[in-house]
N, C-alpha and C positions, 0 to 999 in steps of 0.2 A: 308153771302154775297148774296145779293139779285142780280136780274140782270143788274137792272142799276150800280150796284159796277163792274159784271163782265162785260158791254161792256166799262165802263171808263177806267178799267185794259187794255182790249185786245185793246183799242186805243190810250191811252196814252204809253202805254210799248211797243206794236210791231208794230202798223201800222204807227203812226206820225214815229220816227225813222226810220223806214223802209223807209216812203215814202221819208225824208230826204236823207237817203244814197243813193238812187236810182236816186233821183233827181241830187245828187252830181255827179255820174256815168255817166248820161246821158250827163253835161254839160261836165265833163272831154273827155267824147268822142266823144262829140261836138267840140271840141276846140283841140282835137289831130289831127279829120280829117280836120279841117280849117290848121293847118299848115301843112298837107300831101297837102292838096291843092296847100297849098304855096310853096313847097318846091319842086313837080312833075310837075309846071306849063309848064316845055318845053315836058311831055310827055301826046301825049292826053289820052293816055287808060286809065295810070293811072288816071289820073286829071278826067276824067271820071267815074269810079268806087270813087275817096276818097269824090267827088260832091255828088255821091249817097249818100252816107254814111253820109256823113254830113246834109242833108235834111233830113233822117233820126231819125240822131239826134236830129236835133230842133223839128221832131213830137213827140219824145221821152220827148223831155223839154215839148213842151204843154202838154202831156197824164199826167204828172208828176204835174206839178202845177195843174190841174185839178183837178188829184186825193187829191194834199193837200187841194185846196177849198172844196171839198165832204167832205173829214175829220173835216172840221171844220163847213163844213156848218151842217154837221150831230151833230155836237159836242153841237152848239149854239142852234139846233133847238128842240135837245133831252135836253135842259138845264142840261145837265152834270156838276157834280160838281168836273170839273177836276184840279180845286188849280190853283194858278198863278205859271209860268215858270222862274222861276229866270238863268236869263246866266253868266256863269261863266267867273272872271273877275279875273284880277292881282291885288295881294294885291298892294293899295295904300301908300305911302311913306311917310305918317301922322307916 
């Protein structure tokens, strides 16, 4: 294994994924404090603090898609030969 095998390994196996889950984390707690939002509107402190938290989160969603354009832009620019991604689909009724 030379080392362009070991950084296609360590980007394809734990950073894409990674940056995936994280990404998914950030909008779920994007979208938990937008209905605290909704839901605290008659009280200001809260509605105050779940506001914080949700701006937050959307900096959280930009840092996150950021980080997945580095991962690829590093991916494209090192010509990695990291195979096509195929997504897993329900078998068809053929």
């Amino acid at each position: 294994m030379d080392f362009r095998d070991l950084v296609n390994f360590i980007i394809i196996r734990f950073i894409s994924p990674a940056t995936t889950l994280i990404l998914a984390a950030a909008v779920v707690f994007f979208l938990w404090n937008i209905f605290q939002v909704i839901r605290n509107s008659d009280n200001p402190k809260e509605l105050e603090t779940f506001k914080t938290k949700a701006v937050w989160g959307i900096v959280a969603i930009a840092v996150m898609v950021s980080m997945w354009g580095l991962v690829n832009f590093v991916l494209s620019s090192a010509r990695l030969d990291y195979g096509t991604i195929t997504i897993p689909a329900l078998p068809s009724g053929n």
